[in-house]
N, C-alpha and C positions, 0 to 999 in steps of 0.2 A: 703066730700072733696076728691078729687081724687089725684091719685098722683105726687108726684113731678115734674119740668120741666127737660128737660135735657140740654135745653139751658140758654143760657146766660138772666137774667132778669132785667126790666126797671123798676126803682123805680122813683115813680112820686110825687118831694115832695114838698111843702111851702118854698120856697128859700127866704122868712122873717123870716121863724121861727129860732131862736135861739136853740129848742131844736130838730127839723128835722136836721139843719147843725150837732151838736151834733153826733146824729143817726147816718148819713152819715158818716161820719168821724169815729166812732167807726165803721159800716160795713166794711169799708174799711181795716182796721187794722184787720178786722180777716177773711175775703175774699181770704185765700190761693189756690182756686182755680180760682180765678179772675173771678167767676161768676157773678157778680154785675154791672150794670151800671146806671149815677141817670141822671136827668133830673128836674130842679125845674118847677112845674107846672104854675110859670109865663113864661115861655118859648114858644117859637113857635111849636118846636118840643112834648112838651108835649098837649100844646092846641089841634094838627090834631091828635095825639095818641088817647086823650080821644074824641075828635067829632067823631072815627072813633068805638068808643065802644058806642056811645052815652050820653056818661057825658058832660057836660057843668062844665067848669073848673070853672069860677063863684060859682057857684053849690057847687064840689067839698070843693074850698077851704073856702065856708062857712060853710060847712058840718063839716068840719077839720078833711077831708079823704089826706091817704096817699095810691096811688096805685101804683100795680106794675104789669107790662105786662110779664107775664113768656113767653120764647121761643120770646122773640123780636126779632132775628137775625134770624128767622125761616122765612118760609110761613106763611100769615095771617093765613090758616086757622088753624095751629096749637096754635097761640097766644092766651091768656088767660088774662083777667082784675082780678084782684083782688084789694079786698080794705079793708082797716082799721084791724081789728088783722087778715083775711085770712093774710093780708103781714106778720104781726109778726112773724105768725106760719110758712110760706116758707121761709121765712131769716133764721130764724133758721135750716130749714133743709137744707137748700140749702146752709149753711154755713158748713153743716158736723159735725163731731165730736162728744163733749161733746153737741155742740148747737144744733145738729138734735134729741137728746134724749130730751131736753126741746121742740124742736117746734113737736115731738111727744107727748108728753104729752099736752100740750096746744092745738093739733088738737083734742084731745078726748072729751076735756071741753067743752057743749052746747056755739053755736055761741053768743045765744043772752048774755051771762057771759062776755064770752071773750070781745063783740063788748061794751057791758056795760063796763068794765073794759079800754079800750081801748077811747070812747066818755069822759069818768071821765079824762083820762090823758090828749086826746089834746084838749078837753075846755080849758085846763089849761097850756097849754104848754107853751103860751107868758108870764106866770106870772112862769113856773120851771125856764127860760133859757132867758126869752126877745124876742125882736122882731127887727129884719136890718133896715134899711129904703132901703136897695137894696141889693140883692141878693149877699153875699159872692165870690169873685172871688179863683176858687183852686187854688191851688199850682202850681205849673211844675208837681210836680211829680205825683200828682193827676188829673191833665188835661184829661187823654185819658177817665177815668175814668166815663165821664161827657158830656153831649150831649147838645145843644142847649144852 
């Protein structure tokens, strides 16, 4: 895995899941550098995202992948897709602090552990947290936050 972004990163998530909204909203509370931006992958903006990496959102959220475009606010060609615990492991660093010492440690752990560990949780995520019938609307204060 190569290193971190330096821009700003698109987190591309299930805007039904109960336990993605969760996720989001915990990133958000520890995002002191305001590196984060999400997009739920029913959205339009996330749909030409992923057509333009080649994933089929269909696809995706049958997979029950959550990805994240590092350096989105960049030149394409610097942009990067990531999916399922790759994202865990860059949240965490890209969250800094105490959280870049775990998403170091978790980038060391063999892929297929982590990706295993990661396919066991969101099989199951509609039964940790539930499931919308439509995507959550933010807050105010949350808005900028959020694309599409």
């Amino acid at each position: 895995m190569t290193e971190i972004a330096t821009g700003r990163a698109l987190m591309l998530y299930d805007g039904l899941c109960g336990f993605c909204d969760l996720t989001m909203h915990w990133i958000i509370q520890q995002d002191a550098h305001d590196r984060f931006r999400f997009a739920p992958q029913q959205s339009a903006v996330a749909t030409s995202l992923l057509e333009r990496f080649g994933v089929d959102r269909e696809t995706g959220l049958a997979k029950n992948s959550v990805y994240m475009v590092l350096n989105y606010d960049d030149e394409e060609k610097t942009q990067r897709l990531l999916a399922q615990s790759d994202v865990l492991v860059h949240v965490l660093l890209l969250l800094g602090g105490g959280w870049a010492l775990l998403g170091r440690l978790l980038r060391v752990a063999p892929k297929f552990f982590r990706d295993g560990a990661y396919s066991l949780t969101a099989r199951n995520r509609y039964r940790i947290a539930g499931r919308y019938e439509s995507c959550p609307v933010p807050t105010p204060a949350e808005r900028t936050k959020f694309l599409g």
